[in-house]
SEPANU-220931 format. One record per residue: z, x, y of N, C-alpha, C in turn. Coordinates in steps of 0.02 Angstrom, whole numbers. Atoms other than C-alpha are relative to their C-alpha. Layout:
BEGIN
NODE    n_up  n_east  n_north   ca_up  ca_east  ca_north    c_up  c_east  c_north
NODE       Z       X        Y       Z        X         Y       Z       X        Y
...
END
This chain:
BEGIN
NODE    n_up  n_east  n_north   ca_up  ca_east  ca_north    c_up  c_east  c_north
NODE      -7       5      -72    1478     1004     -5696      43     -61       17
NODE     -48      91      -20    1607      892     -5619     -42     -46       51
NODE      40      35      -27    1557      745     -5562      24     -31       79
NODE     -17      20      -93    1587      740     -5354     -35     -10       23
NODE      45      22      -15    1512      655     -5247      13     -14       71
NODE      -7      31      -57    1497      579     -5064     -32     -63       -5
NODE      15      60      -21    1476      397     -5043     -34     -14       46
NODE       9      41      -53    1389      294     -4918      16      37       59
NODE     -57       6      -64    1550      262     -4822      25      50       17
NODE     -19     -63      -11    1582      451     -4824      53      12      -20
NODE     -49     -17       57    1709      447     -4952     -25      38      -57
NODE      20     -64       77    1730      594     -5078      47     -32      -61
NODE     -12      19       67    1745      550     -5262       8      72      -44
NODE     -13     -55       41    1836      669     -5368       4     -42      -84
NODE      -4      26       91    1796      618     -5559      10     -72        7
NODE     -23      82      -11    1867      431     -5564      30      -4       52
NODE     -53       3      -66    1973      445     -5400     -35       2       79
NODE      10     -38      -57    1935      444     -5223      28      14       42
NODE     -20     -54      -52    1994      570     -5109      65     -44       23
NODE     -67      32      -13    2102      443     -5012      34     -18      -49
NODE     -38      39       38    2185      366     -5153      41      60      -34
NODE     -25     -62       41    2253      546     -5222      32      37       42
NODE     -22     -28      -63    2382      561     -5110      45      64      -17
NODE     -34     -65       16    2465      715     -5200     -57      38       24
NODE      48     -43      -15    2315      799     -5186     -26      11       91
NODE      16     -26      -74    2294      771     -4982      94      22       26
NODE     -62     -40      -16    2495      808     -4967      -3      87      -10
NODE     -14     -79       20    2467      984     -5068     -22      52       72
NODE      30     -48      -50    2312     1020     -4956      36       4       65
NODE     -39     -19      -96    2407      971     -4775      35      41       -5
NODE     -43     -38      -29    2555     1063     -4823     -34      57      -10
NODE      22     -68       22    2445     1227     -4886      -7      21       76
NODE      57     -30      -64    2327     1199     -4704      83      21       46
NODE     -54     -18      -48    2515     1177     -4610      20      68      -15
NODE     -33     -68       14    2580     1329     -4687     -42      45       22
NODE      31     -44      -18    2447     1427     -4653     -12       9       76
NODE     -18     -18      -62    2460     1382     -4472      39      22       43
NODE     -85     -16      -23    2627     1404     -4456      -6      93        0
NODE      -9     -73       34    2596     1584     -4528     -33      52       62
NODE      41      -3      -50    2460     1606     -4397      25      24       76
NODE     -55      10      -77    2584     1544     -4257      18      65       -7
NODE     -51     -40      -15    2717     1666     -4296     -39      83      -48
NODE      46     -55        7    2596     1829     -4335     -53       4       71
NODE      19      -4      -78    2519     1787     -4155      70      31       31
NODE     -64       5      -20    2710     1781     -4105      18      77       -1
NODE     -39     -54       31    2756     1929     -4191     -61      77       27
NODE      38     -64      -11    2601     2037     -4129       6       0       74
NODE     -25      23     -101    2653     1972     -3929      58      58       -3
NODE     -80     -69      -23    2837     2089     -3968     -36      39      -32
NODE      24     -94       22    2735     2228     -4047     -38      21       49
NODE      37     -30      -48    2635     2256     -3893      14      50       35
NODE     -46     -33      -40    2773     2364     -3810     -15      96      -39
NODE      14     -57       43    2751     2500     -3967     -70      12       -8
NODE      60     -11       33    2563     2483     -3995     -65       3       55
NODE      45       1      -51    2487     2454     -3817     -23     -76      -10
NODE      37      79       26    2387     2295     -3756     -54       6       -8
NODE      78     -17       30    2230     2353     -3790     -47     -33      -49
NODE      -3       8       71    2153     2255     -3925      56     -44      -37
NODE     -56      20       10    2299     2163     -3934      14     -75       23
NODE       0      58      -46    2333     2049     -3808     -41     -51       -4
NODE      60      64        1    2182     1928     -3794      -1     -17      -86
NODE       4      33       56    2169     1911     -3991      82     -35      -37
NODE     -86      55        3    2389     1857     -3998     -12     -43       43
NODE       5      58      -21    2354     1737     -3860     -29     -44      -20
NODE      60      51       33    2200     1658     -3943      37     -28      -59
NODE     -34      29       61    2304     1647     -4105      41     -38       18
NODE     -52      32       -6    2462     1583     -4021     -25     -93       25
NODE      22      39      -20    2350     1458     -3936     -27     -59      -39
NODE      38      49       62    2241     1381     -4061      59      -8      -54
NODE     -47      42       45    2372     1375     -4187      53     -39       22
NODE     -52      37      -14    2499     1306     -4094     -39     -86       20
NODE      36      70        9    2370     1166     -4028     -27     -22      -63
NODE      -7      26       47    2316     1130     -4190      69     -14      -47
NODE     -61      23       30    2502     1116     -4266      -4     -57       32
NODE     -16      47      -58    2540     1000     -4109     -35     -55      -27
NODE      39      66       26    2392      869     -4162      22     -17      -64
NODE     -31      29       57    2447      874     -4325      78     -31      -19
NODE     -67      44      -35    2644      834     -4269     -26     -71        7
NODE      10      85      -38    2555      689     -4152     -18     -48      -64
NODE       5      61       47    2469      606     -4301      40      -8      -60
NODE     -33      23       37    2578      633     -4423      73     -44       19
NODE     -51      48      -65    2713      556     -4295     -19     -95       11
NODE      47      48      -11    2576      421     -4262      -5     -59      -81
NODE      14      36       48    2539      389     -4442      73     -45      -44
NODE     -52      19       33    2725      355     -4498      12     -60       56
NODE      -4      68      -34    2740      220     -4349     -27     -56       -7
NODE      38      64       25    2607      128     -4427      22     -28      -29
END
């Protein structure tokens, strides 16, 4: 069993490393989570111009919700990663 853990200070320990200090490993995950929002975005996007062929039925309210939430979550992640490079 590997040995992970949570700290205290609410730091995760992967084997000898912790979490912050393994900054390949939080680059891989952001860009995986970004990609996957991005994907999100433009599959909301893309089901908004299919409405014309497919009806809005069923349609409509679950592309806005997607376009919505993913686009505000991209956006925060812009601001701090914007934020964090000014530091």
């Amino acid at each position: 069993m590997a040995n992970n853990a949570v700290h205290g200070d609410g730091k995760y320990k992967f084997g000898d490393k912790l979490a912050t200090e393994d900054r390949v490993v939080l680059m891989i995950s952001g860009s995986v989570s970004l990609l996957l929002f991005a994907f999100g975005l433009a599959f909301a996007m893309i089901a908004l111009m299919r409405m014309k062929q497919h009806g809005r039925k069923g349609i409509l309210g679950h592309a806005l919700a997607g376009l919505m939430i993913n686009g505000v979550i991209i956006g925060l992640m812009a601001t701090l990663a914007i934020l964090s490079l000014l530091q």
